[in-house]
PDB file as gemmi writes it, atoms N, CA and C in Angstrom:
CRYST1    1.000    1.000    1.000  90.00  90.00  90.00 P 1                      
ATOM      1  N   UNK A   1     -50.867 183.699 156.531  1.00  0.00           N  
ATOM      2  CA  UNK A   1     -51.043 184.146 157.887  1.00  0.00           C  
ATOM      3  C   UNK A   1     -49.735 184.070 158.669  1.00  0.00           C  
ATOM      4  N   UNK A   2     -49.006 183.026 158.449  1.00  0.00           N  
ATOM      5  CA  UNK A   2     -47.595 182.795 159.493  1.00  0.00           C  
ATOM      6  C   UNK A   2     -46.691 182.990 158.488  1.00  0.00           C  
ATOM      7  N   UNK A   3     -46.648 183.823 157.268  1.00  0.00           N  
ATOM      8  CA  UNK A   3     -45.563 183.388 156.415  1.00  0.00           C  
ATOM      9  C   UNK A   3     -44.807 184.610 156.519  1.00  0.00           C  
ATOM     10  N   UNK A   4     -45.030 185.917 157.289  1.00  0.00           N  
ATOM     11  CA  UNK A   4     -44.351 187.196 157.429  1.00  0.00           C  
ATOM     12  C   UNK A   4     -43.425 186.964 158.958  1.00  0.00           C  
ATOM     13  N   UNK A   5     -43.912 185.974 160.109  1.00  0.00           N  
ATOM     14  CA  UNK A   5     -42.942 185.887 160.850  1.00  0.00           C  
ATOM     15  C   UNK A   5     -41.977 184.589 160.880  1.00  0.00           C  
ATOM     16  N   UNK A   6     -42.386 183.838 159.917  1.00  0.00           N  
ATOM     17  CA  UNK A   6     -41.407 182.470 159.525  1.00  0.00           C  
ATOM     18  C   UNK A   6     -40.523 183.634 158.436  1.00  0.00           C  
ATOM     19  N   UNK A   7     -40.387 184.482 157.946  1.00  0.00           N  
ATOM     20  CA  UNK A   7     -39.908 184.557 157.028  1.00  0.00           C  
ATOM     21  C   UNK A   7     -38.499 185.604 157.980  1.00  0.00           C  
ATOM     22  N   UNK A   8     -38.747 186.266 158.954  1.00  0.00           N  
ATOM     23  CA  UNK A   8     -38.428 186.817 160.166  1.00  0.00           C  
ATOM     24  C   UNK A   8     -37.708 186.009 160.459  1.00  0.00           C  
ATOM     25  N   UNK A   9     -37.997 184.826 161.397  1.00  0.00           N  
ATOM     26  CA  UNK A   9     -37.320 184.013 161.823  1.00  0.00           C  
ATOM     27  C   UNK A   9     -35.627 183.527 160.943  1.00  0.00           C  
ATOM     28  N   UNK A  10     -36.182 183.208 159.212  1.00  0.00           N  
ATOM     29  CA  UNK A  10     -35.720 182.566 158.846  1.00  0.00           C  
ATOM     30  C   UNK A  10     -34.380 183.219 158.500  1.00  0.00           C  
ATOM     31  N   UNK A  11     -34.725 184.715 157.941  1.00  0.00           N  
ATOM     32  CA  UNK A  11     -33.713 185.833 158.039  1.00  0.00           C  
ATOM     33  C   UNK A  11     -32.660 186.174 159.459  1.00  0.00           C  
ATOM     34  N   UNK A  12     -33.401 185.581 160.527  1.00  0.00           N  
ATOM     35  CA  UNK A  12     -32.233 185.751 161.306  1.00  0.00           C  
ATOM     36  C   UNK A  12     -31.669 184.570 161.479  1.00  0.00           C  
ATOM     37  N   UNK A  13     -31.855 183.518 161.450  1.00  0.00           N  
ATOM     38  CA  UNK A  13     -31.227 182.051 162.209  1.00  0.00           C  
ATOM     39  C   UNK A  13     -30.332 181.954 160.315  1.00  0.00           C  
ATOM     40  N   UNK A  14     -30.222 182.827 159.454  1.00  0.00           N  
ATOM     41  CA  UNK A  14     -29.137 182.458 158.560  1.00  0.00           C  
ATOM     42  C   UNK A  14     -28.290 183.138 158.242  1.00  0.00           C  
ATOM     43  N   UNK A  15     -27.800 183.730 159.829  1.00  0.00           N  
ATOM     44  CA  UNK A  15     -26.937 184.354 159.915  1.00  0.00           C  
ATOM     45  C   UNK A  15     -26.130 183.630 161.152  1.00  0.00           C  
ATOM     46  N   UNK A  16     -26.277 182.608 161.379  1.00  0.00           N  
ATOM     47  CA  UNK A  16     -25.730 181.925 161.977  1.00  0.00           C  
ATOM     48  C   UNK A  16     -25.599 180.584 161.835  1.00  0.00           C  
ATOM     49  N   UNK A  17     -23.830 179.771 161.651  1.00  0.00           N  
ATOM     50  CA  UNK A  17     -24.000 178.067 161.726  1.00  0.00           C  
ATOM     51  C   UNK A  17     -24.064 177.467 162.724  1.00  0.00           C  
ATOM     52  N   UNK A  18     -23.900 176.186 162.702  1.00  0.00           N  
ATOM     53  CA  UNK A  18     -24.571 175.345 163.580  1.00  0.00           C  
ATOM     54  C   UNK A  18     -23.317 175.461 165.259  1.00  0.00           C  
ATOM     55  N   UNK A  19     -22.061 175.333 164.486  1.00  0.00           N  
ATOM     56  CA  UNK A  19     -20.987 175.484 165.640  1.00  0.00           C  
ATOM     57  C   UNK A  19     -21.374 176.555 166.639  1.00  0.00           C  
ATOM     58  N   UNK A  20     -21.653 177.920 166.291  1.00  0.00           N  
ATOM     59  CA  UNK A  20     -22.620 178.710 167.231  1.00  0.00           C  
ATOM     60  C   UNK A  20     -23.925 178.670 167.864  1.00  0.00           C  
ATOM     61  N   UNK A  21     -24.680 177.897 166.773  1.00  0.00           N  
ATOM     62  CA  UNK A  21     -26.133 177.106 167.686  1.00  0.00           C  
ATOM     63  C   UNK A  21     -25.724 176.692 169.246  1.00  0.00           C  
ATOM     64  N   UNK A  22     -24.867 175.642 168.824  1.00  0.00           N  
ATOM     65  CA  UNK A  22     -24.692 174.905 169.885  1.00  0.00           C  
ATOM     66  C   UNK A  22     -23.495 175.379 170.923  1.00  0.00           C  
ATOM     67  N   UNK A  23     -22.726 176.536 170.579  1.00  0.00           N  
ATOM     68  CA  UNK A  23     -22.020 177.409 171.807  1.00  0.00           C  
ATOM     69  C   UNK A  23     -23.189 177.926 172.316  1.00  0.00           C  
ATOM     70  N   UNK A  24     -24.639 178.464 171.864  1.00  0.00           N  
ATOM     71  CA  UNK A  24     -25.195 179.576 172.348  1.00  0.00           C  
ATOM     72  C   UNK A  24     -26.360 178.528 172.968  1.00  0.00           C  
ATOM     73  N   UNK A  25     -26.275 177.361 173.316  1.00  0.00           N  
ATOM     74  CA  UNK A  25     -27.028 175.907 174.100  1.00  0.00           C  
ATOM     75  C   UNK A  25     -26.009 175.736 175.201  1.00  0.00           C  
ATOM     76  N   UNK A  26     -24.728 175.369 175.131  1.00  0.00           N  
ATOM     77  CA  UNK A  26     -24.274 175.243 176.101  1.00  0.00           C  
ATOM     78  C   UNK A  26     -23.848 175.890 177.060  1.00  0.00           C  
ATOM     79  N   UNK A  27     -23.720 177.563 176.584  1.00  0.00           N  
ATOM     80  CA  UNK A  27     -23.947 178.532 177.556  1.00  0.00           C  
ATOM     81  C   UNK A  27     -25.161 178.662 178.244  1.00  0.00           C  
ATOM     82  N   UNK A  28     -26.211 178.176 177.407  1.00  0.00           N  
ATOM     83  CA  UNK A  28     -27.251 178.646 178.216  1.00  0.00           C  
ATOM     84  C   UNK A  28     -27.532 177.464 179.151  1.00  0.00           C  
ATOM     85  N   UNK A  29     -27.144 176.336 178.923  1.00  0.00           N  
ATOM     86  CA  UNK A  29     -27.310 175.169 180.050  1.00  0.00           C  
ATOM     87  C   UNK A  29     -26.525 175.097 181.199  1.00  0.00           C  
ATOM     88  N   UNK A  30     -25.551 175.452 180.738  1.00  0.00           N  
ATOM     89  CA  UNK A  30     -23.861 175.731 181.696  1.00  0.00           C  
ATOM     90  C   UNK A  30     -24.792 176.989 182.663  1.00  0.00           C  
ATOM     91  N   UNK A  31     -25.523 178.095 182.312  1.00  0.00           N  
ATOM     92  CA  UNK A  31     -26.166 178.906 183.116  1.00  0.00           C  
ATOM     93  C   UNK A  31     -27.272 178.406 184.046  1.00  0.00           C  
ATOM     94  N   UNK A  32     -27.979 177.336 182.951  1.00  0.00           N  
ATOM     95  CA  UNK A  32     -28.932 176.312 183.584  1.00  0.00           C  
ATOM     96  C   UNK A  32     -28.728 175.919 184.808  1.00  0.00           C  
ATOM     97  N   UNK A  33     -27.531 175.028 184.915  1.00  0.00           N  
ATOM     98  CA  UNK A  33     -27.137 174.288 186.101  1.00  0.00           C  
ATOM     99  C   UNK A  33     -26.151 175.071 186.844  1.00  0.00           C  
ATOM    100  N   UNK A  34     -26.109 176.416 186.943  1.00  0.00           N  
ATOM    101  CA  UNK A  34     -25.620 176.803 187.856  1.00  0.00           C  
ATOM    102  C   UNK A  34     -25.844 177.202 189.412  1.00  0.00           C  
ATOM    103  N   UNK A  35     -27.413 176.420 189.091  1.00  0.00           N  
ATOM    104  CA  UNK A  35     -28.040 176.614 190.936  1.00  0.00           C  
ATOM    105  C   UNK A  35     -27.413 175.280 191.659  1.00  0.00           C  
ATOM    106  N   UNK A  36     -26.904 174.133 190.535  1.00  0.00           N  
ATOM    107  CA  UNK A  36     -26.961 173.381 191.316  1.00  0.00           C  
ATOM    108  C   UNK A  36     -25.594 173.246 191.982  1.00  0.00           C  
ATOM    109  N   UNK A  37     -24.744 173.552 191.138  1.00  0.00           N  
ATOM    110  CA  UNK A  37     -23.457 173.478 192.345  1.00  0.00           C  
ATOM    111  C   UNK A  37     -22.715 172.165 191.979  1.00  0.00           C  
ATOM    112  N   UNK A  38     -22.772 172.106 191.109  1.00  0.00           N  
ATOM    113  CA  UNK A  38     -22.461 170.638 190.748  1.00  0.00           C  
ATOM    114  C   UNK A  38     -21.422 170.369 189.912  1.00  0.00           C  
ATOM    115  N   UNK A  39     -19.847 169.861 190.405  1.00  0.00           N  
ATOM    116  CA  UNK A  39     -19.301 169.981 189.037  1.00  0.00           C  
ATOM    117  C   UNK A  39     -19.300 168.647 188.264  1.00  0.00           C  
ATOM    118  N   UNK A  40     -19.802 167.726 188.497  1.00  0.00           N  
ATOM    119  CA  UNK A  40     -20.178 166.374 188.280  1.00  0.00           C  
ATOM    120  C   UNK A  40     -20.845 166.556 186.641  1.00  0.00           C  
ATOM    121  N   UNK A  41     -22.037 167.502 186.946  1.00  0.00           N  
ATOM    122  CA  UNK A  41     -23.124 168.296 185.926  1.00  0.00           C  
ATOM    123  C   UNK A  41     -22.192 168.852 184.982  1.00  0.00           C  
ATOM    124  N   UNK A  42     -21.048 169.931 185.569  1.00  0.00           N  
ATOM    125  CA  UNK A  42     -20.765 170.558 184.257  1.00  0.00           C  
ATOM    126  C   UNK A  42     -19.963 169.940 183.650  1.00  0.00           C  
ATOM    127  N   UNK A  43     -18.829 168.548 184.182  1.00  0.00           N  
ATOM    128  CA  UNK A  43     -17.814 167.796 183.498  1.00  0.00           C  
ATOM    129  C   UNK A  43     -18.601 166.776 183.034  1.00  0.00           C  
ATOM    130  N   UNK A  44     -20.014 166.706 182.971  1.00  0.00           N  
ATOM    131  CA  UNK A  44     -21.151 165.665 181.969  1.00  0.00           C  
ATOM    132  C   UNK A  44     -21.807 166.880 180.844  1.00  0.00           C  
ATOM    133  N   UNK A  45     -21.877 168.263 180.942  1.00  0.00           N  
ATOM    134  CA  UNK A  45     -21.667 168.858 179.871  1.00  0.00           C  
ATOM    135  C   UNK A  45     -20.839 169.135 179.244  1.00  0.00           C  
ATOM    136  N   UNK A  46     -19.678 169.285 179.406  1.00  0.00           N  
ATOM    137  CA  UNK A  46     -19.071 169.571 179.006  1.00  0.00           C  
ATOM    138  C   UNK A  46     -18.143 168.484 178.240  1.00  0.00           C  
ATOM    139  N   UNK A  47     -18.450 167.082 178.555  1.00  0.00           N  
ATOM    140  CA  UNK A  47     -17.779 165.625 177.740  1.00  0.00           C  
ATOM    141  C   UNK A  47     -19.160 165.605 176.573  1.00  0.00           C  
ATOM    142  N   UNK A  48     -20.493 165.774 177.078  1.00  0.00           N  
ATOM    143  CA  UNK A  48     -21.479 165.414 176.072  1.00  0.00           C  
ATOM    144  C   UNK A  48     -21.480 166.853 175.041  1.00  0.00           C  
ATOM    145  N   UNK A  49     -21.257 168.274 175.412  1.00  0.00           N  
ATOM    146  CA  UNK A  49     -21.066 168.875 173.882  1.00  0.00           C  
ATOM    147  C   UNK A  49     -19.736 168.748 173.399  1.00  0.00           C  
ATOM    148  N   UNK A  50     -18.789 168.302 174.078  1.00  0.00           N  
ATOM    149  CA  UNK A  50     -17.612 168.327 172.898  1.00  0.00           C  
ATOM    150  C   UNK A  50     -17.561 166.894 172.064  1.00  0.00           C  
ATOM    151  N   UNK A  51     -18.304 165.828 172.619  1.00  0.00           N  
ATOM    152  CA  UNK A  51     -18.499 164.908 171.774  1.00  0.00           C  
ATOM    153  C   UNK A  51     -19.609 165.202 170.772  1.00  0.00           C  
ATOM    154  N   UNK A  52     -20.743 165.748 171.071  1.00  0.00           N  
ATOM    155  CA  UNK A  52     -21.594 166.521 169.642  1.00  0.00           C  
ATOM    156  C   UNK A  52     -20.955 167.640 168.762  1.00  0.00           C  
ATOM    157  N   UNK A  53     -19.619 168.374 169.581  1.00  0.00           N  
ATOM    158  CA  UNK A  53     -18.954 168.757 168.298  1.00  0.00           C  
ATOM    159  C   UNK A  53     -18.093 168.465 167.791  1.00  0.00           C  
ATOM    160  N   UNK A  54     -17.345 167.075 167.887  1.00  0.00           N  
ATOM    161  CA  UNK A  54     -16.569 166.243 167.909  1.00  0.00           C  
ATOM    162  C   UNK A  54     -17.065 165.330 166.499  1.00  0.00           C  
ATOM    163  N   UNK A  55     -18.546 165.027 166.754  1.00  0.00           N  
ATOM    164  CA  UNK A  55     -19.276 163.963 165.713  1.00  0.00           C  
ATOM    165  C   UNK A  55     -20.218 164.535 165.031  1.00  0.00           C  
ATOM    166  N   UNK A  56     -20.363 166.173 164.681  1.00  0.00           N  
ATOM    167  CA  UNK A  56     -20.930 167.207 163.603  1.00  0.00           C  
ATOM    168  C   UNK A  56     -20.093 166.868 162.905  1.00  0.00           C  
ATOM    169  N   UNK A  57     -20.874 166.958 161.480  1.00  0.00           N  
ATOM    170  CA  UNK A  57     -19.727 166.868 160.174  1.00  0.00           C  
ATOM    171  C   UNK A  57     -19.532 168.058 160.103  1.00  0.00           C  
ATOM    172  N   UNK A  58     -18.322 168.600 159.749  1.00  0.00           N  
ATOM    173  CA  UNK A  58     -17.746 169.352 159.021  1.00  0.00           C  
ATOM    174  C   UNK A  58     -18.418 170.407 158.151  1.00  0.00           C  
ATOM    175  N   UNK A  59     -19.257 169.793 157.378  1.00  0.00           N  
ATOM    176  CA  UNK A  59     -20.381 170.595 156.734  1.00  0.00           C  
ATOM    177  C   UNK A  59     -20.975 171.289 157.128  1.00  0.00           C  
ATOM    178  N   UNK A  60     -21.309 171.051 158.101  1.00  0.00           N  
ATOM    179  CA  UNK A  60     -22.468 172.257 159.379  1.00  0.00           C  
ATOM    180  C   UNK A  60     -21.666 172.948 160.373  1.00  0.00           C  
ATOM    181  N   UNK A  61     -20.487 172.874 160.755  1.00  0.00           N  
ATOM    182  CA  UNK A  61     -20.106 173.626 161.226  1.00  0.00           C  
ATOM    183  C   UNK A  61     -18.860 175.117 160.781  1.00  0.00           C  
ATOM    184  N   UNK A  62     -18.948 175.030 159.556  1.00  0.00           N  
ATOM    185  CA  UNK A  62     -18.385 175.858 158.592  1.00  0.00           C  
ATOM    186  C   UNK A  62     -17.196 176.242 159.098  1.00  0.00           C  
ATOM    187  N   UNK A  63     -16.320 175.698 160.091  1.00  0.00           N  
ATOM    188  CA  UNK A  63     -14.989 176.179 160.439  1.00  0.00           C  
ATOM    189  C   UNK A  63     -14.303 175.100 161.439  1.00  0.00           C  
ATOM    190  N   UNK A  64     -12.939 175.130 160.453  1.00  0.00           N  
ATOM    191  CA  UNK A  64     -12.185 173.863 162.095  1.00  0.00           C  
ATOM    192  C   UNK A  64     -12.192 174.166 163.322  1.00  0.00           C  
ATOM    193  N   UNK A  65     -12.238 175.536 163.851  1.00  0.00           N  
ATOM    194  CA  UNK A  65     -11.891 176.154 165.246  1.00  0.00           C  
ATOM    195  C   UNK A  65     -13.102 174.890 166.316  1.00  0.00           C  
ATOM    196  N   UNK A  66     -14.670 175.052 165.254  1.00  0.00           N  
ATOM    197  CA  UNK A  66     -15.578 174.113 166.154  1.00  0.00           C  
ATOM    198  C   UNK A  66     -15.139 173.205 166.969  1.00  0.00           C  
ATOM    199  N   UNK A  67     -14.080 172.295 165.920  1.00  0.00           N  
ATOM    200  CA  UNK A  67     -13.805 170.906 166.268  1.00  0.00           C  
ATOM    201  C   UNK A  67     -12.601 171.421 167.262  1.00  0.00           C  
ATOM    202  N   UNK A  68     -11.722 172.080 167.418  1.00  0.00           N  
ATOM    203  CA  UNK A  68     -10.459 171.964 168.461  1.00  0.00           C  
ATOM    204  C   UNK A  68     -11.467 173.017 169.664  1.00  0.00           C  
ATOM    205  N   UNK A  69     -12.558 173.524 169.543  1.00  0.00           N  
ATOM    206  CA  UNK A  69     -13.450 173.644 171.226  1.00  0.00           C  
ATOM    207  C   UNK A  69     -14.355 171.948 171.485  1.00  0.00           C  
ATOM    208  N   UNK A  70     -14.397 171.366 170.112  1.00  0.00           N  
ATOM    209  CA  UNK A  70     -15.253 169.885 171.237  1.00  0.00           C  
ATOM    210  C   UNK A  70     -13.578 169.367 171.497  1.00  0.00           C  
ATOM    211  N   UNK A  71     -12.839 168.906 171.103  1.00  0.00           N  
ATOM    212  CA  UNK A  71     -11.259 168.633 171.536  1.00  0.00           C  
ATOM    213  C   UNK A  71     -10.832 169.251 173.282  1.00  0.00           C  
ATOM    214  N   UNK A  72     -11.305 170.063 173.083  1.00  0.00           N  
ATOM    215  CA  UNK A  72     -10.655 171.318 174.569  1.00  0.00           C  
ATOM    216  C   UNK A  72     -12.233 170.671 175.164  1.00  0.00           C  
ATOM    217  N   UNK A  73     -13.430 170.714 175.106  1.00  0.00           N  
ATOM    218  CA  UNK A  73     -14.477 170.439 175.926  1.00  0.00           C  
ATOM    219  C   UNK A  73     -14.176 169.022 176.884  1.00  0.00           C  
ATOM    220  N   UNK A  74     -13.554 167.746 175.497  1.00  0.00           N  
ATOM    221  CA  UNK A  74     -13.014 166.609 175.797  1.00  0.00           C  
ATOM    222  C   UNK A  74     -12.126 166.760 176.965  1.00  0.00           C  
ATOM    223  N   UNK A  75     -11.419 167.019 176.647  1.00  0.00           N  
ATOM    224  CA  UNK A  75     -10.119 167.068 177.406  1.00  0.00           C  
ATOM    225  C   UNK A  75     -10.763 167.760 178.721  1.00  0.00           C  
ATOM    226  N   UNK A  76     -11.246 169.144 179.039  1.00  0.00           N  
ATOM    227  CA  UNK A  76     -11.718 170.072 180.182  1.00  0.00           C  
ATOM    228  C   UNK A  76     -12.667 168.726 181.034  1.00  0.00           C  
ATOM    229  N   UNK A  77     -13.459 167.914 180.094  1.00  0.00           N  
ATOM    230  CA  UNK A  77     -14.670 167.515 181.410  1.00  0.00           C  
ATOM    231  C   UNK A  77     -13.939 166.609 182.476  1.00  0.00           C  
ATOM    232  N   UNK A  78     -13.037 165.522 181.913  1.00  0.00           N  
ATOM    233  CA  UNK A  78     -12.750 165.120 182.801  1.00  0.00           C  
ATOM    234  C   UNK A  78     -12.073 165.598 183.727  1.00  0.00           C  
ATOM    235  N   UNK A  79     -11.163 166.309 183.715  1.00  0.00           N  
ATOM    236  CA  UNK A  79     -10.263 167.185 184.567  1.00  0.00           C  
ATOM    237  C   UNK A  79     -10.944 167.625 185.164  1.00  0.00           C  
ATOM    238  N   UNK A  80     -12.654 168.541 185.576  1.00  0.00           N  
ATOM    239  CA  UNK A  80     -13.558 169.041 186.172  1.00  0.00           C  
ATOM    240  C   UNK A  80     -14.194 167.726 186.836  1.00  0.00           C  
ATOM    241  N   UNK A  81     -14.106 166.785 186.210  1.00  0.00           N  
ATOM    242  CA  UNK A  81     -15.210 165.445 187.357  1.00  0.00           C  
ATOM    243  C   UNK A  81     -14.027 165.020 188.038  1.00  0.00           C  
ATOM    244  N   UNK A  82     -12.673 165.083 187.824  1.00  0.00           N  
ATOM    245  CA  UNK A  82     -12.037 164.510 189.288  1.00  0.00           C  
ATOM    246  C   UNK A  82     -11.654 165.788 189.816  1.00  0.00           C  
ATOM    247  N   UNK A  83     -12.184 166.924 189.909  1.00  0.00           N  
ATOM    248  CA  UNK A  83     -11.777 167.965 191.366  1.00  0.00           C  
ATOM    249  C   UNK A  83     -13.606 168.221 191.737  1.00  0.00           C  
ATOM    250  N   UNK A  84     -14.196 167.096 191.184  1.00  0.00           N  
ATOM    251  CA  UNK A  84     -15.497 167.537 192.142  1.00  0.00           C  
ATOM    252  C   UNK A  84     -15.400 166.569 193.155  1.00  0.00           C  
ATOM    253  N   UNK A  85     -16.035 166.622 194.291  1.00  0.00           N  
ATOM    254  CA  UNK A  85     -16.098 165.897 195.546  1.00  0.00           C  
ATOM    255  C   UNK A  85     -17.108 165.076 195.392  1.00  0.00           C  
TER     256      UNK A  85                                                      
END                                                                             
């Protein structure tokens, strides 16, 4: 009964690794919190995904580029929490 749209599913999500999972989460949260106005919010997203792509192994994210955007995320949040007010 569910095995023609799991099988759907499964064909598309393996066309993608995990380093893009989680670009295509933090865009959509980074969109999330954009009612609030907050840069407090986005330099606490932006320290908490570059430390989850910081501490992904290697294995799941099938390319170094992942690791030098959690590196640049690192580095970006704080610089964004001291020009928020």
């Amino acid at each position: 009964m569910f095995a023609l749209p799991l099988q759907v599913v499964d064909n598309f999500l393996l066309q993608y690794n995990f380093g893009q999972v989680l670009l295509a989460v933090l865009i959509l949260s980074f969109l999330a919190s954009l009612p609030l106005k907050s840069r407090k919010v986005f330099a606490a997203q932006f320290i908490s995904f570059g430390l989850i792509y910081m501490l992904t192994p290697q294995s799941l994210l099938a390319a170094a580029h992942w690791k030098f955007l959690g590196i640049a995320l690192i580095v970006l949040g704080p610089m964004v929490y001291m020009t928020a007010r």
